[in-house]
N, C-alpha and C positions, 0 to 999 in steps of 0.2 A: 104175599105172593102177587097180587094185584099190582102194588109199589114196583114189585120187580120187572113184569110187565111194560107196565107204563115208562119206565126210565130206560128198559131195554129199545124201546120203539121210540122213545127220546133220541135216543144214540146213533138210530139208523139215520136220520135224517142229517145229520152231519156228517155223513160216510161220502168220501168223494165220488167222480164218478170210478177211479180206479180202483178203490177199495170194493166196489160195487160189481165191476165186471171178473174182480177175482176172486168175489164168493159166488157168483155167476156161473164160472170157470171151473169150479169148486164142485161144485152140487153136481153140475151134469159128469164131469167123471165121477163122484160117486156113484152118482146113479145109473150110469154105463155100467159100473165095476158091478155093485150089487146085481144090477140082469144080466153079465155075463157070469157071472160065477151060478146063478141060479138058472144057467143053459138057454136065457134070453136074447136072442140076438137083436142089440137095439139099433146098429145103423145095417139096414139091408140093402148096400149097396156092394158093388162088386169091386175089390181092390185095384182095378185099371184106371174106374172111374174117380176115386178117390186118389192118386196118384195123378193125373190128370188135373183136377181141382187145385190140390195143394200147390202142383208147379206151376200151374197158370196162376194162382194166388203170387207165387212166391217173385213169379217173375216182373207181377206188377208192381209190387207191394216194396220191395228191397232195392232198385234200383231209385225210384221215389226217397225213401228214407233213410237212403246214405246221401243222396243228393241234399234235402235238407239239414242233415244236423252237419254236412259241412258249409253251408251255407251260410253267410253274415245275415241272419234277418232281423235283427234287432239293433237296436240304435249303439247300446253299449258293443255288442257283437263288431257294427263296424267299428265304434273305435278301436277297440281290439287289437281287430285287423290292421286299425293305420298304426296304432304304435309297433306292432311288429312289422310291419313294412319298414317302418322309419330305422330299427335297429338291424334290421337285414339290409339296407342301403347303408349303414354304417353312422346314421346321424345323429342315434343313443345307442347308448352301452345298456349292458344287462345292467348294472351296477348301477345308473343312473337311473333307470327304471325303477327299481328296487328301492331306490331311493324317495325319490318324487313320493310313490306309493307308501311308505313310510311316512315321508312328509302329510300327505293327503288324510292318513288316519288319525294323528296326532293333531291336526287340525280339526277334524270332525272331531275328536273326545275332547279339544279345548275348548269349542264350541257351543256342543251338549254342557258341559258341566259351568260354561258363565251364560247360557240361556235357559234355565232349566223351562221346562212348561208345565203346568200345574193342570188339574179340570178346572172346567169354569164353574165357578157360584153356582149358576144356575141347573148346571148336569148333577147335583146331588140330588140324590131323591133319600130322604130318612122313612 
């Protein structure tokens, strides 16, 4: 039982932080659920103020986060974006994309397999 313990609390620590904030998420509506079912009222506020909160949340919160994920912020992100520019001006075809990309993979697996990489001598531990 101890063993099981100990590996269980092993486990947590490699829990990201998303896994983290959804057993977080988790617990407190359980435990909302269980006090209101046993005639607990656990948030005592009044539904105007909560209505209120949530839209001012919402309205901060959602224009921000459609604005980033259409956003190029990462390096591949803007390539991306230049090779779609390039084929919407008409200077590649899908088909030539499609291609290239094809080419590019078969290069990285001809690559990996006449490079292989091994560990080093030294990283063995017996």
């Amino acid at each position: 039982m101890k063993q099981k313990v100990i590996s269980f609390i092993d486990g947590l620590s490699c829990m990201s932080v998303r896994e983290w904030a959804q057993i977080i998420v988790l617990a407190l509506v359980v435990i909302n659920g269980a006090l209101t079912i046993f005639g607990v009222n656990p948030i005592s506020v009044s539904e105007d103020f909560l209505y209120i909160a949530i839209s001012g949340a919402l309205v901060i919160i959602v224009p921000f986060y459609n604005k980033w994920k259409n956003w190029n912020v990462t390096p591949e992100a803007v390539t991306a974006q230049n090779v779609l520019d390039l084929m919407k001006m008409g200077f590649a075809s899908k088909e030539q994309i499609e291609q290239f990309i094809k080419d590019l993979k078969a290069q990285s697996v001809k690559e990996e397999w006449s490079n292989p990489t091994y560990p080093a001598e030294d990283s063995k531990t017996e």
